[in-house]
C-alpha atoms as one frame of an Amber mdcrd trajectory, in Angstrom:
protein
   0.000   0.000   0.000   2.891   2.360   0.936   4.787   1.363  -2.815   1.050
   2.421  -4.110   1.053   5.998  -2.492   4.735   6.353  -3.200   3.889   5.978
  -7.237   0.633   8.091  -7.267   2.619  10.884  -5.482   5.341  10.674  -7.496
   3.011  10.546 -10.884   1.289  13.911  -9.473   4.708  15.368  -9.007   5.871
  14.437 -12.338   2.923  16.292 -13.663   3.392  19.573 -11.556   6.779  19.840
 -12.417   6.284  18.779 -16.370   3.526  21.576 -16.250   5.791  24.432 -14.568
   8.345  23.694 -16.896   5.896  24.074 -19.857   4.592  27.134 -18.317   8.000
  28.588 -18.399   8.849  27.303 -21.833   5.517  29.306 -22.648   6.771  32.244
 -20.581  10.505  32.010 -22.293   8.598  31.946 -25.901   6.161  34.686 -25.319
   9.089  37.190 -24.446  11.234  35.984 -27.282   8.336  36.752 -29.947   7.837
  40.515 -28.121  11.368  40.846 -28.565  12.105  39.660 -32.151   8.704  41.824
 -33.165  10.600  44.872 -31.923  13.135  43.976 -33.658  11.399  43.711 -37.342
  10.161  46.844 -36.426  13.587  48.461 -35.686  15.182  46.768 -38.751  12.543
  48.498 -40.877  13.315  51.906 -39.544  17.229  51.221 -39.877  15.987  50.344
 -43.523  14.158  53.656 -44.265  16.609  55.680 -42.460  19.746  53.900 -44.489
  20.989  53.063 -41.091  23.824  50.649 -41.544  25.395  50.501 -38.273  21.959
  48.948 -36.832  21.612  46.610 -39.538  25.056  45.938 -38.666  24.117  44.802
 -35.008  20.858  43.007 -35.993  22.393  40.938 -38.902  24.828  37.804 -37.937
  27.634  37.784 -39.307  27.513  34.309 -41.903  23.896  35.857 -42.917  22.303
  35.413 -46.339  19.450  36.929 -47.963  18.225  35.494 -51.157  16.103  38.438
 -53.102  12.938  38.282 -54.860  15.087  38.421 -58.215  17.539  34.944 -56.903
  20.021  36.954 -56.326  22.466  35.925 -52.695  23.486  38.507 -50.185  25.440
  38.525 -47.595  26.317  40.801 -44.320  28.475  42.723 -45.787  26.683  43.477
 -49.071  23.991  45.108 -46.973  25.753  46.904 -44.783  27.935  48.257 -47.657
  24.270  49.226 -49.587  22.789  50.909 -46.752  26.031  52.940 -46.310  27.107
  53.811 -49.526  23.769  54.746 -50.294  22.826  52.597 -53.157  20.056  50.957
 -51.057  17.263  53.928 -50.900  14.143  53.381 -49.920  11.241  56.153 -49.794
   8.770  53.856 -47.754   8.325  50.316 -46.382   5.970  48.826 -44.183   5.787
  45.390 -42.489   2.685  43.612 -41.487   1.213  39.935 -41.216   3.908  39.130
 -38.942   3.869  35.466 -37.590   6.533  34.460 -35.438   7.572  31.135 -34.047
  10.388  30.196 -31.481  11.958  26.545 -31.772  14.771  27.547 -28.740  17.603
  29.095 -29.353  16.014  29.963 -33.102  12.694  31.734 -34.801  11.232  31.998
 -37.815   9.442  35.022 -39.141   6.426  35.128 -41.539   5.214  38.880 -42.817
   4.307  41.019 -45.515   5.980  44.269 -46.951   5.254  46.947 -49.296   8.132
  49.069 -49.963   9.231  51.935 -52.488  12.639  51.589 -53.252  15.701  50.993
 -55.292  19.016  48.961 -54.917  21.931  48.817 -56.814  19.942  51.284 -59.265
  17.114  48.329 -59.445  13.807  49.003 -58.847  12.620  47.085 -55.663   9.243
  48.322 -55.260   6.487  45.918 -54.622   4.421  43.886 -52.307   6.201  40.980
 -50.574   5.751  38.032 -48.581   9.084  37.059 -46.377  10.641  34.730 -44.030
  13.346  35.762 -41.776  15.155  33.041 -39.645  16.580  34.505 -36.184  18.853
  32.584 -33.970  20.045  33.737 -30.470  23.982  34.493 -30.380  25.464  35.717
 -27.093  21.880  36.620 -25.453  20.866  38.105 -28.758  18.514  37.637 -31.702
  20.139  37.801 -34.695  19.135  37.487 -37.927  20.926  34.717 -39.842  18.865
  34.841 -43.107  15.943  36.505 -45.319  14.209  34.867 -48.173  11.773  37.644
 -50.360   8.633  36.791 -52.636   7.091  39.044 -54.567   3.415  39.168 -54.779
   2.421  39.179 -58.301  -0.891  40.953 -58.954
């Protein structure tokens, strides 16, 4: 009888502490999507202000971004657009952000419409994205960017 109380106590524990540890997996997720929103929203103002030093500090440094037109870019071929000036942009929005965390790593979902040019290129449009984020030294950075352009 005591080996029977012993093993329903010890079930109910399991539970209470497999619970609390999903509650703070919950908790842990919830403040990493916050945070990676804010910082969509900061790397589009760093975009429409041509600020390359905070795309700098967002942007890992063995990032790629594949463009709508298939072309590959890394770190330092944004940072060197954005401060050169070659990458211009008059407006840009984001929206339709979804935004999942998988640990140490996130994936981002969203929409932009953006006037713009690079490299002399018109990149104007309507977009669907995914950005992949991964947590280096306590902080989200963005490892990689893949752009769609919605054709109307």
């Amino acid at each position: 009888m005591k080996f029977l109380k012993f093993t329903v106590y010890a079930g109910m524990l399991s539970i209470q502490v497999a619970a609390a540890q999903d509650n703070a997996t919950a908790s842990r997720d919830a403040a990493a999507v916050k945070e990676i929103k804010q910082l969509e929203e900061a790397r589009n103002q760093a975009i429409l202000r041509g600020d390359a030093a905070a795309l700098e500090r967002m942007t890992a440094d063995d990032y790629t971004f594949i463009t709508l037109k298939g072309e590959l870019r890394t770190k330092a071929d944004i940072v060197k657009g954005f401060s050169s000036g070659s990458f211009k942009y008059q407006s840009r929005s984001i929206s339709d952000l979804k935004i999942r965390v998988y640990g140490e790593a996130a994936i981002v979902t969203g929409r932009s419409v953006q006037e713009g040019t690079e490299n002399g290129k018109d990149y104007s449009g309507n977009y669907r994205f995914t950005r992949v984020y991964v947590k280096q030294n306590a902080a989200w950075k963005t490892v990689a960017l893949q752009t769609t352009l919605i054709q109307n």
